[in-house]
C-alpha positions, 0 to 999 in steps of 0.5 A, spaced: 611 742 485 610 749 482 602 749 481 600 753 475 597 759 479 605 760 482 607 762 475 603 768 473 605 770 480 612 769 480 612 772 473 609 778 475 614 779 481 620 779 476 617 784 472 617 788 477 624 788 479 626 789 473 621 795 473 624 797 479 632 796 476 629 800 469 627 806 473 633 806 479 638 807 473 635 813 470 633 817 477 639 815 480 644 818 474 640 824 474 641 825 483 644 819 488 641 822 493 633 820 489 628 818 495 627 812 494 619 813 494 621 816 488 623 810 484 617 806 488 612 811 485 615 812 477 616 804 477 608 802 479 610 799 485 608 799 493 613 801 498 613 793 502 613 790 493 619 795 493 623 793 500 621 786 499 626 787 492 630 792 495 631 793 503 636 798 503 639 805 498 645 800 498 642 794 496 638 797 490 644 801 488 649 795 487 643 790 484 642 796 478 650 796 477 651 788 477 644 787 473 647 792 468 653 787 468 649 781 467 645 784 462 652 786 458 655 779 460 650 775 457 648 778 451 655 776 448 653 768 448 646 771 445 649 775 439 654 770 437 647 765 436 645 771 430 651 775 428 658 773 425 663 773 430 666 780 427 660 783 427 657 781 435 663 783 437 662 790 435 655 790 437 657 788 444 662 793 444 657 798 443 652 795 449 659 796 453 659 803 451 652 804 454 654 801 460 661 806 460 656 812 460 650 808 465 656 807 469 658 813 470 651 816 471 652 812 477 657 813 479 656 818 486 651 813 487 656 807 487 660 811 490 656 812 497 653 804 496 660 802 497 662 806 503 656 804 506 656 797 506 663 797 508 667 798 501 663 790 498 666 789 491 662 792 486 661 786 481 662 785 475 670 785 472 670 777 470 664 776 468 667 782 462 673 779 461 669 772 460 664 775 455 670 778 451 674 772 451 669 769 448 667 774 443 674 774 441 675 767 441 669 766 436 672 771 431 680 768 432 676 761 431 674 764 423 679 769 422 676 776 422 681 779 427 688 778 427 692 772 431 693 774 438 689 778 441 688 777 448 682 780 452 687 784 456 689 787 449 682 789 448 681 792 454 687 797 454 685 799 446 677 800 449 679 804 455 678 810 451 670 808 453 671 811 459 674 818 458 667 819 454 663 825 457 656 825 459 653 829 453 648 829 448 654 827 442 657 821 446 655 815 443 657 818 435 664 819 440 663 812 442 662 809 435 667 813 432 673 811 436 670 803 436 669 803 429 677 806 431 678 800 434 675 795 430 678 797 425 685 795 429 682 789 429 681 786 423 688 789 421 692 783 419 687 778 420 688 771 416 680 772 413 674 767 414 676 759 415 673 755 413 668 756 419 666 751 425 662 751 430 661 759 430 661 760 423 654 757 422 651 763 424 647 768 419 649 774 419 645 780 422 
């Protein structure tokens, strides 16, 4: 049985990782060669309370890429409990390009990581593909985007995210070629049904 004094604790212990999460994706965009001292302080964190979290530079480097994935994967189940269809899709397309932009921060980091630890598979690519999948079966259910669109359709009409620079205008180039797109989208579409299971949601 868990006793009542273990929750806090337990609780306090994930706020750290996730401190510790928050803090390592901004230092390690900036350099990826940041010590790992460095993140420990800017998070409030001991050095044993950040080993305990994060053994070794590999480790933490891989865990902040697959939380960001998480976070990006989970958020589309979230969004569809308060959004209508068409509208969670293009805001969960607008955390997708501030995944696009932290992920190229990151990536010399995520680069040394994965020759470090033997070329291991960075996560993520399914759990994407399955957020879309929803996303866009949400929307075909209501008839907000045209019939057929497949989450590979999706992510070759997307991948101009990925060409975006790091630069103080990325994310009005972002939102400018995603309005783009979901424009495409909706092209052709059949119009709202009557509404089922997603339908029954407010609009946001």
């Amino acid at each position: 049985m868990v006793s009542r004094s273990d929750v806090p604790r337990r609780s306090d212990a994930q706020r750290n990782r996730e401190r510790i999460l928050e803090v390592a994706l901004v230092e390690l965009s900036r350099s990826a060669d940041v010590p790992l001292s460095v993140i420990a302080k800017k998070a409030g964190v001991g050095q044993g309370t950040f080993y305990r979290n994060f053994p070794s530079r590999e480790a933490l480097v891989l865990e902040v890429y697959g939380h960001g994935v998480r976070q990006l994967s989970n958020s589309a189940a979230e969004l569809l409990k308060t959004r209508e269809p068409d509208r969670a899709l293009r805001e969960w397309m607008d955390g997708l390009a501030r995944f696009a932009m932290a992920k190229a921060g990151l990536a010399d980091a995520l680069r040394q990581a994965t020759r470090a630890s033997g070329g291991a598979e960075k996560p993520g690519y399914s759990l994407v593909a399955d957020a879309i999948e929803l996303l866009l079966d949400a929307n075909h259910e209501v008839g907000t985007i045209r019939p057929g669109v497949t989450a590979d359709d999706f992510l070759l009409a997307i991948a101009g995210i990925w060409q975006i620079g790091l630069s103080e205008h990325w994310h009005a180039q972002a939102a400018r070629l995603l309005d783009l797109i979901m424009d495409g989208l909706r092209a052709g579409a059949p119009g709202r049904r009557q509404p089922g299971p997603y339908g029954r949601r407010g609009g946001g």
